[in-house]
C-alpha positions as CSV (number, residue, x, y, z in Angstrom):
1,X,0.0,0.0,0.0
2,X,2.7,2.5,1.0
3,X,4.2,1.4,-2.8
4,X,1.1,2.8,-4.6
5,X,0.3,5.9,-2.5
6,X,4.5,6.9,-2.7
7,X,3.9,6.8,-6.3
8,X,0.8,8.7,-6.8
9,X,2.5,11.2,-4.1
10,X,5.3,11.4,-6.0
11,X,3.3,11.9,-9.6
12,X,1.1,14.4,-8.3
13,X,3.8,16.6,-6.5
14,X,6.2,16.8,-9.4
15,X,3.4,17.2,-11.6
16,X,2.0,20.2,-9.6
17,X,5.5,21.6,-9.3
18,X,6.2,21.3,-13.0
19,X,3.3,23.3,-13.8
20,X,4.8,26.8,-12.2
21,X,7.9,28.3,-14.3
22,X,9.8,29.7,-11.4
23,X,10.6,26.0,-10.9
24,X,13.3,24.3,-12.3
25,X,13.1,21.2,-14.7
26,X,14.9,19.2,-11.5
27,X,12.2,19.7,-9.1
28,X,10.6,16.6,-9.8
29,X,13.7,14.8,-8.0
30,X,13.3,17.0,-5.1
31,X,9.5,15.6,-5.1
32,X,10.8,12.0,-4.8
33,X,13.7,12.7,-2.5
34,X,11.1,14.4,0.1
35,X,8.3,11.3,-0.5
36,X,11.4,8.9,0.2
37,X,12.2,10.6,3.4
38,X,8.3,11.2,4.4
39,X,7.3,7.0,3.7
40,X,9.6,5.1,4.9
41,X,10.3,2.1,2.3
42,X,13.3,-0.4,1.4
43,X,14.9,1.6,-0.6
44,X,14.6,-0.6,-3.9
45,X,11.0,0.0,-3.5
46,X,12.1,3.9,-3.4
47,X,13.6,3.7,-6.4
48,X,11.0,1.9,-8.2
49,X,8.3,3.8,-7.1
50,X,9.9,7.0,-7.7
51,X,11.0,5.4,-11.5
52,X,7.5,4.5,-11.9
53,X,5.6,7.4,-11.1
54,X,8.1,9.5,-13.5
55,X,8.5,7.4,-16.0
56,X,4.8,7.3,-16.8
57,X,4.4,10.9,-16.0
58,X,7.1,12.3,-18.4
59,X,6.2,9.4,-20.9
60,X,2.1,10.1,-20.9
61,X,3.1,14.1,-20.7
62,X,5.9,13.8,-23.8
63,X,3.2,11.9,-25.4
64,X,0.4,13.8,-25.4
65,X,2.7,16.9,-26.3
66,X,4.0,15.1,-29.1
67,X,0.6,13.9,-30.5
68,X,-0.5,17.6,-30.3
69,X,2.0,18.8,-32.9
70,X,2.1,15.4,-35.0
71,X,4.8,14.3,-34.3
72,X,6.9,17.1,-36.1
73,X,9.1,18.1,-33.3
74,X,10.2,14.5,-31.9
75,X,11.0,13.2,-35.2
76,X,13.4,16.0,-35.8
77,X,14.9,15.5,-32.5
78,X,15.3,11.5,-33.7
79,X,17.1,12.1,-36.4
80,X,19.3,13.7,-34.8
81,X,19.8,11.2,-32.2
82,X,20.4,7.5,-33.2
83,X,16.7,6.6,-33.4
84,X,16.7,6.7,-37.0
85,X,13.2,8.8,-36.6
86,X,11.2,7.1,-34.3
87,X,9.0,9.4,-32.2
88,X,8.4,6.7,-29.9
89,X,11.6,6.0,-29.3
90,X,12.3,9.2,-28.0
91,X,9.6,9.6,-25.6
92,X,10.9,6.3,-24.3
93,X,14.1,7.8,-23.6
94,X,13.0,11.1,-22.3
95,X,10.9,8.9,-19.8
96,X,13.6,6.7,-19.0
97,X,15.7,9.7,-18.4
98,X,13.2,11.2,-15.8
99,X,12.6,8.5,-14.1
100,X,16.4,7.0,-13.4
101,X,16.7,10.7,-12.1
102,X,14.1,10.5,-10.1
103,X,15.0,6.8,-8.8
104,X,18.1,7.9,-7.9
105,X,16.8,11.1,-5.7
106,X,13.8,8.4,-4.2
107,X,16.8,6.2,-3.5
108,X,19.0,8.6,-2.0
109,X,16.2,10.2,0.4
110,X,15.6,6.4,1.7
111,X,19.5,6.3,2.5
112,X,19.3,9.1,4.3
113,X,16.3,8.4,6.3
114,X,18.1,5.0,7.1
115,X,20.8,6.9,8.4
C-alpha cells in the first residue's frame, strides 16, 4: 500500500510543481527525495516507485505533447539522435531519463532516512 500511495505522491507533487515556471526542470527529484524521506520504504522499493511514477508521467506528458503537434518536433529531434526517426523511441528515452533521475533522488532520500 505504502508502494502505490508513494507513487501517486510522487506523480502528483512533481506534476503540480512542474506546472509553475519559477521552478526548475529538476524539481521533480526534489518531489521523490522528500516522498522517500516522508514513507519510509526499502529503498529498492524507493527507487522503483519514484521510477515509476516518472516514467509514466514524463512518458504520458511527452506523449500527449508530441501527438499535439504530430509528431513534427520529436521526429526532428530522432534524427538527430540514433533513433533513426522514431518518435516513440524518444519519448521512451526522455521517460527513461526522468525517471532513473528521479530513482536515484527516491533512492538517496531512503539512504538518508536510514541513516
Amino acid at each position: 500500500m505504502k508502494f502505490v500511495i508513494s507513487i501517486l505522491i510522487t506523480a502528483l507533487l512533481s506534476f503540480a510543481f512542474s506546472l509553475y515556471a519559477a521552478f526548475p526542470w529538476y524539481t521533480f527529484a526534489i518531489c521523490a527525495f522528500v516522498v522517500a524521506l516522508a514513507i519510509h520504504q526499502k529503498p529498492y522499493k524507493a527507487f522503483l516507485a519514484a521510477f515509476i511514477a516518472l516514467f509514466l508521467l514524463w512518458g504520458i506528458w511527452a506523449f500527449l505533447i508530441d501527438a499535439a503537434n504530430n509528431h513534427i518536433l520529436s521526429k526532428k529531434v530522432a534524427e538527430i539522435l540514433p533513433l533513426h526517426g522514431s518518435s516513440i523511441a524518444i519519448i521512451l528515452v526522455t521517460a527513461l531519463v526522468g525517471g532513473i533521475v528521479a530513482g536515484m533522488a527516491a533512492l538517496t532520500g531512503s539512504l538518508i532516512r536510514k541513516i
